[in-house]
PATOR-45957 format. One line per field, with one value per residue: x, y, z of N, C-alpha, C in turn; residue number from 1; residue in three letters. Coordinates in Angstrom, 2 decimals. Atoms other than C-alpha are relative to their C-alpha. Layout:
<sekols>
n.px	X|...
n.py	Y|...
n.pz	Z|...
ca.px	X|...
ca.py	Y|...
ca.pz	Z|...
c.px	X|...
c.py	Y|...
c.pz	Z|...
seq	NUM|...
type	ALA|...
</sekols>
This chain:
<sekols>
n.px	0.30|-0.96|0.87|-0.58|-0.55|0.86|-1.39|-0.93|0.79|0.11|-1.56|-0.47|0.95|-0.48|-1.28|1.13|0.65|-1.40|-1.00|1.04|0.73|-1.20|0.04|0.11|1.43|0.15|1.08|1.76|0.48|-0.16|1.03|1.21|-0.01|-0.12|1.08|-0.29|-0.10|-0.95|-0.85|-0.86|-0.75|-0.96|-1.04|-0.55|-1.34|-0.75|-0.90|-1.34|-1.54|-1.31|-0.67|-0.99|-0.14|0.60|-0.69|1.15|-0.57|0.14|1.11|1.28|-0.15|0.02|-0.96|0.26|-1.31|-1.55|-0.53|-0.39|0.81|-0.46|-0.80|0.82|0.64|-1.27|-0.66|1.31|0.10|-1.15|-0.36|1.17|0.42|0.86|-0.67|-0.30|1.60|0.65|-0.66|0.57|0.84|-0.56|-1.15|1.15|0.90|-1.08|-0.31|1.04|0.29|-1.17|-0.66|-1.17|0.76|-0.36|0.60|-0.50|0.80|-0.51|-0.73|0.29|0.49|-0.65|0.00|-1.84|-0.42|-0.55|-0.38|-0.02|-1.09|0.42|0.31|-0.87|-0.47|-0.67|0.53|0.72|-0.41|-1.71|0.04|-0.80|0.06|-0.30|0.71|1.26|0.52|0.92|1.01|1.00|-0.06|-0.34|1.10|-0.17|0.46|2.02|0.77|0.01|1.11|1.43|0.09|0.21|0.98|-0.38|-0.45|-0.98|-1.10|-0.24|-1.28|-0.90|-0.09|-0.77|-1.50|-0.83|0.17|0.55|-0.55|0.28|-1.21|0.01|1.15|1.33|-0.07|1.16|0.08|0.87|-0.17|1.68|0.19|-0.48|1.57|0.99|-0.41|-0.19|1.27|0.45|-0.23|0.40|1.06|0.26|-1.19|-1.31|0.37|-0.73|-0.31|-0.22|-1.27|-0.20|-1.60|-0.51|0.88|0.22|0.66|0.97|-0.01|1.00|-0.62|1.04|-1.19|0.78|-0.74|-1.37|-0.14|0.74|-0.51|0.40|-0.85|0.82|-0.68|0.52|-0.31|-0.42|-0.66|0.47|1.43|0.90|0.05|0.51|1.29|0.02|-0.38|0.85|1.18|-0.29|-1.55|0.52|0.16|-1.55|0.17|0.95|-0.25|-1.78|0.91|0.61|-1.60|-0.86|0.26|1.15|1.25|0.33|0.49|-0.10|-0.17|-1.28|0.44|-0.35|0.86|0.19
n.py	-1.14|0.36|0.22|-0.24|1.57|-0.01|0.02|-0.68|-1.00|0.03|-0.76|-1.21|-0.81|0.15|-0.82|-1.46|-0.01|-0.46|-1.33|-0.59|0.17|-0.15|0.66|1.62|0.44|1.15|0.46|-0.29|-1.29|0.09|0.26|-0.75|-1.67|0.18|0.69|1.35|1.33|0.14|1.03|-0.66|-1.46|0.52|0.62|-1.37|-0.20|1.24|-0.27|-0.74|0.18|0.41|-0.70|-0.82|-1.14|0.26|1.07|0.31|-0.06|0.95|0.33|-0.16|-0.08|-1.13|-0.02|-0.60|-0.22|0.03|-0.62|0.24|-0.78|-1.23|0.49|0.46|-1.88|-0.88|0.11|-0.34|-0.97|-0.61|-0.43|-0.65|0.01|-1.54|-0.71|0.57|-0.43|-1.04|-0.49|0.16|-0.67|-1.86|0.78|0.47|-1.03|-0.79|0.49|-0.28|-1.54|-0.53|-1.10|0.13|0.67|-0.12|0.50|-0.59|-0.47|-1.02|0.45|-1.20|-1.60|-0.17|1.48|0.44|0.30|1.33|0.20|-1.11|0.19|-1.29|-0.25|0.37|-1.69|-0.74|-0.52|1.63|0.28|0.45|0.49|0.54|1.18|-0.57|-1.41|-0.07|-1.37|-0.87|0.67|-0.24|-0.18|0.86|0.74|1.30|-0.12|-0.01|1.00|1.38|-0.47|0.04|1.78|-0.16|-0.24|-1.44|0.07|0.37|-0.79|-1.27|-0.10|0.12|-1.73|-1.19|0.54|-1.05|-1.36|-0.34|-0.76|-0.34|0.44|-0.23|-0.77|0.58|0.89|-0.24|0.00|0.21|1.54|0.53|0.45|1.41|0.95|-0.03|0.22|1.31|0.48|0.04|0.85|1.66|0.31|0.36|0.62|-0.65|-1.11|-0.73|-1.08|-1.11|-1.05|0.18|0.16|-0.97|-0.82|0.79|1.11|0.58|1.80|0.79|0.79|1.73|0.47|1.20|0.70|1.11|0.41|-0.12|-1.05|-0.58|-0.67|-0.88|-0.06|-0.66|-0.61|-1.75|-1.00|-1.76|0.26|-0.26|1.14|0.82|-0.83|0.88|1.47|0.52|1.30|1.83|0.55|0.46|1.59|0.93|0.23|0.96|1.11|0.31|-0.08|1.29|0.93|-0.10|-0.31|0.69|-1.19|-1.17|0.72|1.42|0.57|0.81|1.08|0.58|-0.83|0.81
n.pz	-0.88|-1.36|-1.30|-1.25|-1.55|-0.56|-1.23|-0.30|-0.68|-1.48|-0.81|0.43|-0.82|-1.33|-0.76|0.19|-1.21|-1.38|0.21|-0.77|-1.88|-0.86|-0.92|0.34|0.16|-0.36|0.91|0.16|0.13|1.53|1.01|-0.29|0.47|0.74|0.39|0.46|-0.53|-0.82|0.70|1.31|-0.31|-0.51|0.53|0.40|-1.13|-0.17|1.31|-0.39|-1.51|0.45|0.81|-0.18|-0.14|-1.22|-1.34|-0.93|-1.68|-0.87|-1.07|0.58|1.56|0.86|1.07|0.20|1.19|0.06|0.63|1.55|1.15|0.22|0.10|1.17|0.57|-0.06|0.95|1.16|0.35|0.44|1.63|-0.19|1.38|0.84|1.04|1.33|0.21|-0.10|1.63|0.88|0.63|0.34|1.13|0.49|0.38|0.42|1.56|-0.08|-0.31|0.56|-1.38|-0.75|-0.92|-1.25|-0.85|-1.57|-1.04|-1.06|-1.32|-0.74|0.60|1.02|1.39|0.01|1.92|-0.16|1.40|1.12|1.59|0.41|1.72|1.02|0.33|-0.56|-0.84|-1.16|-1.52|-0.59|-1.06|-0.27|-1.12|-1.73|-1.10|-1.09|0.68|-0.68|-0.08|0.34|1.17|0.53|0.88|-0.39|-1.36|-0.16|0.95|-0.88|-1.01|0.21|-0.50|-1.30|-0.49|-0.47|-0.93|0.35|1.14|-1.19|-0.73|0.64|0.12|-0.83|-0.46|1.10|0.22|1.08|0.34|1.39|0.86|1.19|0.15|0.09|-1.52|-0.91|-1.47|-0.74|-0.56|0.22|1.66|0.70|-0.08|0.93|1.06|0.80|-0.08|0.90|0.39|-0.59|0.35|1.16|-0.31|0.56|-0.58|0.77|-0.52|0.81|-0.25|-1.37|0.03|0.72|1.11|1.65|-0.16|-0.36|-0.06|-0.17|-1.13|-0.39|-0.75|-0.48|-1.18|0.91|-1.35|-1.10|-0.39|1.34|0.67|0.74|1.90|0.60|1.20|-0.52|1.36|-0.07|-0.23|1.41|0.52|-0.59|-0.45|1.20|-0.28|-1.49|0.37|1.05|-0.89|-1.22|0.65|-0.03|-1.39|-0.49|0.76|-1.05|-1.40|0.09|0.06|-1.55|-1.41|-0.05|0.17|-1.15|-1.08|-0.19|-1.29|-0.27|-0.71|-1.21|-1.19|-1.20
ca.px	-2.43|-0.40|-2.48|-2.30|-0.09|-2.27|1.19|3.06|0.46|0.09|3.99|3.96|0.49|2.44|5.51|3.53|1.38|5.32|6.27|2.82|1.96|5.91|5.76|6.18|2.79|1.64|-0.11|-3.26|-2.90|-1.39|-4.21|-7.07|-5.53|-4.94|-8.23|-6.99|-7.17|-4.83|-3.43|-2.45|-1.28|1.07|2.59|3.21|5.52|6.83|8.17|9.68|11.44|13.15|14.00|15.75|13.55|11.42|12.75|10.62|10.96|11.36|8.86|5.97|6.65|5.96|7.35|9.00|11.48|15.24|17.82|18.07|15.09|16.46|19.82|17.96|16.28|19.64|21.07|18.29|18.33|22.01|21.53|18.09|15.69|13.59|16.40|16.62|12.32|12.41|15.30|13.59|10.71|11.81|13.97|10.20|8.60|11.76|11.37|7.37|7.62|10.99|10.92|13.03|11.51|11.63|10.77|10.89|9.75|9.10|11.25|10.80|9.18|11.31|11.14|14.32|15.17|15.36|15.82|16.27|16.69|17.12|15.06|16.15|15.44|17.99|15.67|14.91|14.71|18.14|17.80|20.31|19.87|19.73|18.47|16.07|13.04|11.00|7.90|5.48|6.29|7.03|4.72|6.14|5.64|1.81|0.82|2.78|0.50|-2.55|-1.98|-2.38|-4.93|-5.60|-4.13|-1.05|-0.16|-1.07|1.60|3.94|3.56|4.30|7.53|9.29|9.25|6.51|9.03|8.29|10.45|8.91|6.06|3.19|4.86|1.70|2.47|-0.79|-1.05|-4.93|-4.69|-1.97|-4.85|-6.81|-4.38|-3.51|-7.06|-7.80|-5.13|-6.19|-9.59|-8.62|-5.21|-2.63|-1.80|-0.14|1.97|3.12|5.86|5.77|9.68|10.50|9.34|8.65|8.14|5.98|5.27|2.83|3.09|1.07|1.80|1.38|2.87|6.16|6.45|4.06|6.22|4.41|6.47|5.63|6.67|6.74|7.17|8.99|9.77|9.36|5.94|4.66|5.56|4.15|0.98|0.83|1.51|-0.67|-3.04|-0.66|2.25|-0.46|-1.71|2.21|2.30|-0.65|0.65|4.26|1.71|0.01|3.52|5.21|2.92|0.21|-3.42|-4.74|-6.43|-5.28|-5.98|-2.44|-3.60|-1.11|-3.11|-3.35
ca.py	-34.30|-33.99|-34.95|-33.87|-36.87|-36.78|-37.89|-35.59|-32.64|-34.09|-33.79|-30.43|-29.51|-31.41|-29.28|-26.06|-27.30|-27.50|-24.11|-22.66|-24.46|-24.20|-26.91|-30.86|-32.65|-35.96|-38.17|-37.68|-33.76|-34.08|-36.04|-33.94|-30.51|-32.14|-33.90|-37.35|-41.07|-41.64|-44.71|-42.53|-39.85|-42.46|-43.75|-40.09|-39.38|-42.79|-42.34|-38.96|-39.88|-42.55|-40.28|-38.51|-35.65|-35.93|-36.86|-37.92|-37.25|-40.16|-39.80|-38.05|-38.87|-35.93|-35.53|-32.66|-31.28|-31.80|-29.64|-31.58|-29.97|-26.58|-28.19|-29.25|-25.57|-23.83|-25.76|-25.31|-21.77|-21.33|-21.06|-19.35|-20.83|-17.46|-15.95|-18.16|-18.07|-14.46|-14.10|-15.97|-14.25|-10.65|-12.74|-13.41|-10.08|-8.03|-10.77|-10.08|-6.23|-5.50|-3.01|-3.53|-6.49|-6.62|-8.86|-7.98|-8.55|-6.26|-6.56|-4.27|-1.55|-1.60|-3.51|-5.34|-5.98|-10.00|-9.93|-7.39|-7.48|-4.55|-3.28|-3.70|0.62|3.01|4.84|2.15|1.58|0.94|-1.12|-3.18|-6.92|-5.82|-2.65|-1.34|0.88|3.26|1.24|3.71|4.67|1.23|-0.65|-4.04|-3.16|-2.10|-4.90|-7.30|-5.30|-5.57|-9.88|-8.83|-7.60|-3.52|-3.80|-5.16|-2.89|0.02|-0.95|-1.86|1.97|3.82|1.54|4.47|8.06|8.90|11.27|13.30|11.75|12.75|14.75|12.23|10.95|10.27|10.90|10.91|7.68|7.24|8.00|5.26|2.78|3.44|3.02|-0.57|-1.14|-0.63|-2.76|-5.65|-5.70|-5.47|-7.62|-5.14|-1.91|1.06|3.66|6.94|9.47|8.36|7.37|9.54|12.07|10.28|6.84|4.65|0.62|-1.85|-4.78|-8.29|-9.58|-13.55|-16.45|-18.37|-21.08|-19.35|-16.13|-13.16|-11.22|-9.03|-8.87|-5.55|-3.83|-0.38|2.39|6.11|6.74|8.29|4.79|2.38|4.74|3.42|0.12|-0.48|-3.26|-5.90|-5.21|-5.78|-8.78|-9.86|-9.52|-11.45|-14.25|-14.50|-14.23|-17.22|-18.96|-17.97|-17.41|-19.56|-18.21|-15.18|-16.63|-20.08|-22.05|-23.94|-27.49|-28.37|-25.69|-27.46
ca.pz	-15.79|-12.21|-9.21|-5.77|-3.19|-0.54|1.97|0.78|1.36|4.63|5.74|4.50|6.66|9.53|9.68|8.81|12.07|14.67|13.11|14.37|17.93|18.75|20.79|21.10|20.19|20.90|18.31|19.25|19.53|15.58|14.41|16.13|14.99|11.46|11.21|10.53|11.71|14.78|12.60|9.65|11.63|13.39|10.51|8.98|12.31|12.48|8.64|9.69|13.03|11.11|8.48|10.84|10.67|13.88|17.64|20.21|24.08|26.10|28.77|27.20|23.68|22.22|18.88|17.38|14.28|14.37|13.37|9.80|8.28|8.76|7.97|4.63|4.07|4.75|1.83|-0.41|0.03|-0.69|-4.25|-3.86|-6.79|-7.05|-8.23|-11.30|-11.42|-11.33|-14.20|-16.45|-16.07|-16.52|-19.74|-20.74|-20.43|-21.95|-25.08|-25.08|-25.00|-26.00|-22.41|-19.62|-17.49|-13.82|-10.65|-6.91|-3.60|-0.64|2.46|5.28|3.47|0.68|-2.95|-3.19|-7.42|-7.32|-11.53|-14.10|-18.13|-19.74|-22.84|-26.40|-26.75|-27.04|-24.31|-21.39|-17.98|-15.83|-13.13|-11.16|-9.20|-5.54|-5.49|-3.17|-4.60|-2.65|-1.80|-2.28|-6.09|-6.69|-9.56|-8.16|-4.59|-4.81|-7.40|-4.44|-1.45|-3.37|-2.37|1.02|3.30|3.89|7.19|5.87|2.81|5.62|7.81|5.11|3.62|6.98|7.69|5.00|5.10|2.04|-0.02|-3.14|-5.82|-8.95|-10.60|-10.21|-6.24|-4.22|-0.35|0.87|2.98|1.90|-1.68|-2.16|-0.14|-2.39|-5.33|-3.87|-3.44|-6.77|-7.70|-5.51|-7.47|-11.09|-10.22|-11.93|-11.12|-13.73|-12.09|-13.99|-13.25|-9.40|-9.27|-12.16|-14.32|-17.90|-16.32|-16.20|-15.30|-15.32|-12.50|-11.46|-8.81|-7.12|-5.27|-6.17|-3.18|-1.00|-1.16|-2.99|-5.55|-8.32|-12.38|-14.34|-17.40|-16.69|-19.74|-20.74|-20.20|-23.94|-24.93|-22.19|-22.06|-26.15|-25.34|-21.97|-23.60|-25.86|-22.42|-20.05|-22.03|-22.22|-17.94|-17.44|-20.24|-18.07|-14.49|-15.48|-16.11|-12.91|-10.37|-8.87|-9.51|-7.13|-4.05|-4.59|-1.66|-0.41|-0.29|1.96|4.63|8.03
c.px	0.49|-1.02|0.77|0.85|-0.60|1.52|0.27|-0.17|-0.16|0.97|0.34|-0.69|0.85|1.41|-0.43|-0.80|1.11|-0.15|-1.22|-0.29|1.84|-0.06|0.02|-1.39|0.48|-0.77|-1.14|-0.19|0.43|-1.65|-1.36|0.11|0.11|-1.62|0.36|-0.02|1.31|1.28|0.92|0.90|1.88|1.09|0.48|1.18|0.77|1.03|1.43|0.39|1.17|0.92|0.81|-0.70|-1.22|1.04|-1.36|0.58|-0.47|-1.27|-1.65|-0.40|-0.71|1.06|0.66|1.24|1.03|0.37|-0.17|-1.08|0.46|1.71|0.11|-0.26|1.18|0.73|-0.60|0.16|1.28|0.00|-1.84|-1.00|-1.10|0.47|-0.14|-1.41|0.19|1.00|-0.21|-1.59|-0.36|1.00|-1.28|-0.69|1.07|-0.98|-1.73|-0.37|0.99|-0.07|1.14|-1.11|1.03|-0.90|0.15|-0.62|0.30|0.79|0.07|0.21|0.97|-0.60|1.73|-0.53|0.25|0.87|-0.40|0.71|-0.23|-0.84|0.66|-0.28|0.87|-0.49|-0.36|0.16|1.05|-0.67|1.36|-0.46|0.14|-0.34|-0.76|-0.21|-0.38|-1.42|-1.40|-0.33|0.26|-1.24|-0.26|-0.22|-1.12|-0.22|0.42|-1.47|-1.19|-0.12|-0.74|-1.20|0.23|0.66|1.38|0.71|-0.30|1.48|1.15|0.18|0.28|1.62|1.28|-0.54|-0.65|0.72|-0.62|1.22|-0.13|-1.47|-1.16|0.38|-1.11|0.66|-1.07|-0.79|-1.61|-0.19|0.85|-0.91|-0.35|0.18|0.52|-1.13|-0.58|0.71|-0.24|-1.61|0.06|1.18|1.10|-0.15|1.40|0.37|0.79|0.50|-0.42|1.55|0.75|-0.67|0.37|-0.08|-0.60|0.17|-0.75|0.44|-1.63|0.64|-0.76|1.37|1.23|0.99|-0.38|0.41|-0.35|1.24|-0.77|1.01|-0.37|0.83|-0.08|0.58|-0.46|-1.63|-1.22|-0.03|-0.83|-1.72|-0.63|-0.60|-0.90|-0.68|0.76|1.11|-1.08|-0.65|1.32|0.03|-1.00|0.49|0.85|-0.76|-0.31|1.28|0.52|-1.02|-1.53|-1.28|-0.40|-0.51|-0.02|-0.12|1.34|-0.85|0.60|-0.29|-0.27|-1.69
c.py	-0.31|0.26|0.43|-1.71|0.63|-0.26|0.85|2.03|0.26|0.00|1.54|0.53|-0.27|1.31|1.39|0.17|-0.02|1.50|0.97|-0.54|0.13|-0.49|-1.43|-0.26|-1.58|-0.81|0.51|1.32|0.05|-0.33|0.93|1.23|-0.21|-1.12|-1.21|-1.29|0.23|-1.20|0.71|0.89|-0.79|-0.68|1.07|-0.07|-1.03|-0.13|1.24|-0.25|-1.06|0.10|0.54|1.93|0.69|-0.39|0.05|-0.06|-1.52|-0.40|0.17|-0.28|0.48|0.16|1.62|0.53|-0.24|0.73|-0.51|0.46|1.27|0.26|0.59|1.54|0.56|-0.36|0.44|1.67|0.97|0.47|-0.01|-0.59|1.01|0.31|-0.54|0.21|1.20|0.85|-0.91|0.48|1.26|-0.54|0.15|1.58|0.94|-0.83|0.37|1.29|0.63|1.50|-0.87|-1.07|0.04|-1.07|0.51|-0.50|0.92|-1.02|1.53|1.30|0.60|-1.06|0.02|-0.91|-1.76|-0.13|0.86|-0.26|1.12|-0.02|0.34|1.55|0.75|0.68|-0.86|0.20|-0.47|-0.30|-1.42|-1.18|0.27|1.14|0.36|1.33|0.55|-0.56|1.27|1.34|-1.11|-0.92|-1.05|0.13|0.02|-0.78|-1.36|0.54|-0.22|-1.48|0.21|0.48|1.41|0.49|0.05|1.22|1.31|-0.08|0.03|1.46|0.90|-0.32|0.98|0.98|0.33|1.21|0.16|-0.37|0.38|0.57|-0.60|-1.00|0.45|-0.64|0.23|-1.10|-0.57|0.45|-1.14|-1.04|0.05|-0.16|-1.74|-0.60|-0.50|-1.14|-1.38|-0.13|-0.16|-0.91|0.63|1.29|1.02|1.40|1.00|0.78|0.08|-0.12|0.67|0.68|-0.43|-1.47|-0.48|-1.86|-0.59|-0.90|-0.93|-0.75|-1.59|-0.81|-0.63|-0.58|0.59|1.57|1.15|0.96|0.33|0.23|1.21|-0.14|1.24|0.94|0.92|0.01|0.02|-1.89|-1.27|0.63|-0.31|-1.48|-0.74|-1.19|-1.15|-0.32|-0.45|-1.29|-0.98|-0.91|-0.83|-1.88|-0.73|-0.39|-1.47|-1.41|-0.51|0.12|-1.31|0.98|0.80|-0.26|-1.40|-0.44|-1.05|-1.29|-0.96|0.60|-1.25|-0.09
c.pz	1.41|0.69|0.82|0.68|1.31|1.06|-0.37|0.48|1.75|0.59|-0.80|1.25|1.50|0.66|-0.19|1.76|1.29|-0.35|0.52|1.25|0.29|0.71|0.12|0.20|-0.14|-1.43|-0.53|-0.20|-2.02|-0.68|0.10|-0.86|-1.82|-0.82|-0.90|1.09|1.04|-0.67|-1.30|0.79|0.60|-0.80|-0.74|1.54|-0.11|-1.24|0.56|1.01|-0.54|-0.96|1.05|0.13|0.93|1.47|0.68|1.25|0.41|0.91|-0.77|-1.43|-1.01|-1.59|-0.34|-1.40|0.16|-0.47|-2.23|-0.50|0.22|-0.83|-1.72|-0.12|-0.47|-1.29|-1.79|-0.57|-0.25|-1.40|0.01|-1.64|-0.28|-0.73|-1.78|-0.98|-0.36|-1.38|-1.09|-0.54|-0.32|-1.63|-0.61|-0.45|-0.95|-1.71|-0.98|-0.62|-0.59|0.94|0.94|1.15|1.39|1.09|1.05|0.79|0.83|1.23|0.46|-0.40|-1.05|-1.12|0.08|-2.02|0.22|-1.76|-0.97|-1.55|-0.77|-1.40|-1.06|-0.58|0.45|1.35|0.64|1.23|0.37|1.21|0.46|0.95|1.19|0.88|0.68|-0.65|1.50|0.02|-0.66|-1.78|-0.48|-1.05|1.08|1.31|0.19|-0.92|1.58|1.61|-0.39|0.17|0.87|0.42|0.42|0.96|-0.55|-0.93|1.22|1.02|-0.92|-0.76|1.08|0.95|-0.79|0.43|-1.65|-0.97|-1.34|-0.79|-1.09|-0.15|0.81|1.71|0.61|1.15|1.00|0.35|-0.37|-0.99|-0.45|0.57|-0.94|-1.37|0.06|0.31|-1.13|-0.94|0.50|-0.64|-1.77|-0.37|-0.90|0.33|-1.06|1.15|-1.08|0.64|1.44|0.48|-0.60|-0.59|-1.53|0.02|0.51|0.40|0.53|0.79|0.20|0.68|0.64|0.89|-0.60|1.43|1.10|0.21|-1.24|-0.38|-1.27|-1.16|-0.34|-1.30|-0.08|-1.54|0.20|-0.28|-1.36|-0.67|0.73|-0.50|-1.82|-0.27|0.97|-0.47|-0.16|1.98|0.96|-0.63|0.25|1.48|0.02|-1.24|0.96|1.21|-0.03|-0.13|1.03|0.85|-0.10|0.12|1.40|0.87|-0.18|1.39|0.14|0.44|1.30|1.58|0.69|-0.01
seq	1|2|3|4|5|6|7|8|9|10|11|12|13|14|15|16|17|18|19|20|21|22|23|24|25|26|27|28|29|30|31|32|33|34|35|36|37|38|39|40|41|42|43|44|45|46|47|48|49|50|51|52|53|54|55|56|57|58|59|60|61|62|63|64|65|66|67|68|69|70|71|72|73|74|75|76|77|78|79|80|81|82|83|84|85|86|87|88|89|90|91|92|93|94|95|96|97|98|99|100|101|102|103|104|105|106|107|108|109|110|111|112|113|114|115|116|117|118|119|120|121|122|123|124|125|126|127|128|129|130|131|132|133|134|135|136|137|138|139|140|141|142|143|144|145|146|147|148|149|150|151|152|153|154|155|156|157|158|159|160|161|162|163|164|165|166|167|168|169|170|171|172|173|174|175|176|177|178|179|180|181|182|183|184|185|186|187|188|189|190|191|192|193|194|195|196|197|198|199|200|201|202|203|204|205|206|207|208|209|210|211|212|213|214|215|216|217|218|219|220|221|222|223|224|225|226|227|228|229|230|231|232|233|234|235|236|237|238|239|240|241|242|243|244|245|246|247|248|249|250|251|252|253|254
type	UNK|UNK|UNK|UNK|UNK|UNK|UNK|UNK|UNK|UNK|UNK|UNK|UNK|UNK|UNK|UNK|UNK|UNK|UNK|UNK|UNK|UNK|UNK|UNK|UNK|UNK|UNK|UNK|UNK|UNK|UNK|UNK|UNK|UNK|UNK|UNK|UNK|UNK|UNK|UNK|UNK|UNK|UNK|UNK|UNK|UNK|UNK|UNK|UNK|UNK|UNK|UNK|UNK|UNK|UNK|UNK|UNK|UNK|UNK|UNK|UNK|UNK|UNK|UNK|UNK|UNK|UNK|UNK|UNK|UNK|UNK|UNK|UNK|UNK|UNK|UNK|UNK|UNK|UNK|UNK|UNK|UNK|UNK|UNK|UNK|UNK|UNK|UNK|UNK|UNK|UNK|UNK|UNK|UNK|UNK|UNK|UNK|UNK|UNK|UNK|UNK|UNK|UNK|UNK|UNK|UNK|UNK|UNK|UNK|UNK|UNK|UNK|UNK|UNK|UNK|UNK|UNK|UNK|UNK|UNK|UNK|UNK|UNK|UNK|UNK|UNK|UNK|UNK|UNK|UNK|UNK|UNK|UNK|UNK|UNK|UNK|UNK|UNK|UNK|UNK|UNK|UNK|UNK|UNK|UNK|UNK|UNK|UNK|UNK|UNK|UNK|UNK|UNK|UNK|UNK|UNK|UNK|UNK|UNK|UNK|UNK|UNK|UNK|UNK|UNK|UNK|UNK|UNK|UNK|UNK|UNK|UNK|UNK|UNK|UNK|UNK|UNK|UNK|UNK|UNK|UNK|UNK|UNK|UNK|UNK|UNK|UNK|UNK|UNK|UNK|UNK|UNK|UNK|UNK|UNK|UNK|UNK|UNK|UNK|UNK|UNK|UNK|UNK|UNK|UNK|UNK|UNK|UNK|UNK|UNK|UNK|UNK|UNK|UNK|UNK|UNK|UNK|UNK|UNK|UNK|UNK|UNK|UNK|UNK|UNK|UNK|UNK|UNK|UNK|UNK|UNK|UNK|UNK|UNK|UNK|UNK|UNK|UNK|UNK|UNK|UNK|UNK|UNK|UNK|UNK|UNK|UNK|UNK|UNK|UNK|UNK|UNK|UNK|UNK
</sekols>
């Protein structure tokens, strides 16, 4: 069974703690704001500065990041590993369901498509890698808002123009509340001829590296509306796969 590393939690909380005070810190302000020994704390910095991924000012010797951890990120995130996460697990729900699986996150007030596999019915959902939905018909958009805090999915719903798109489009900014309300309490959320007229799609949404994103299972609606139990069983099988559980606490939290 994999244990926590207790260092390597603690150079995570440390560089988590620069990227919030924005500012060079001293030892002692590290160890106070990190609730640790002044001796531990000193040999955590002392490791990274001679990694290379600390400097320290001369006079006040303050410590603080270097370019090479962003260096480091930048390369990391050239070949993005969501993407690969998020098409194997739309690979997963497709093979589950035999619909059309899908992942996404939002970005400013849009869902952006990270991974799409189509379903194995002549009749299926079409979706393309890249696209951008309409946040507030989106499954995967309100299953990712219901993470968040009411505040949050509020702002993130009036960053779009609320348009009627299809029979069942809800544009009234306090019935969708209340639709990702409902999904932030039973943790999934079914939408129905909101995007189109005859579909439907179930959605669960969680963390993958700290960054929430959201899995469905999109088709014509007589059929999902059939189906709702074994596909929403499927989603929550895949959920538990890919995502870390629903208010996990981040142990590497400062």
């Amino acid at each position: 069974m994999p244990t926590l590393v207790p260092a390597a939690a603690r150079t995570m909380s440390l560089l988590e703690l620069f990227a919030r005070e924005k500012r060079e810190l001293s030892n002692s302000d590290l160890a106070r704001l990190m609730d640790l020994p002044e001796s531990s704390c000193s040999d955590l910095l002392h490791t990274l500065h001679e990694l290379g991924y600390l400097l320290r000012t001369a006079r006040s010797r303050r410590f603080y990041p270097t370019a090479r951890l962003l260096s480091v990120a930048r390369e990391i995130s050239s070949s993005d590993p969501l993407y690969a996460v998020a098409s194997e697990a739309s690979e997963l729900l497709r093979d589950k369901t035999g619909e059309t699986g899908l992942c996404g996150r939002v970005e400013g007030g849009v869902v952006k498509v990270l991974a799409f596999t189509e379903g194995r019915h002549p009749l299926r959902y079409m979706q393309n890698v890249g696209d951008k939905l309409s946040l507030h018909v989106s499954a995967l958009g309100k299953a990712i808002l219901a993470l968040g805090t009411p505040e949050e999915a509020a702002r993130q719903l009036r960053l779009k123009p609320l348009r009627k798109i299809a029979e069942g489009t809800i544009v009234d900014l306090a019935v969708l509340e209340a639709q990702v309300e409902q999904a932030r309490a039973q943790g999934w959320i079914w939408v129905e001829n909101e995007g189109g007229d005859g579909l439907s799609a179930l959605a669960v949404g969680g963390y993958v590296g700290g960054e929430p994103m959201a899995l469905s299972v999109a088709g014509p609606t007589d059929r999902l509306r059939q189906q709702r139990e074994p596909f929403l069983a499927a989603l929550q099988e895949v959920q538990a796969l890919v995502f870390r559980p629903r208010n996990a606490k981040d142990p590497a939290a400062p």
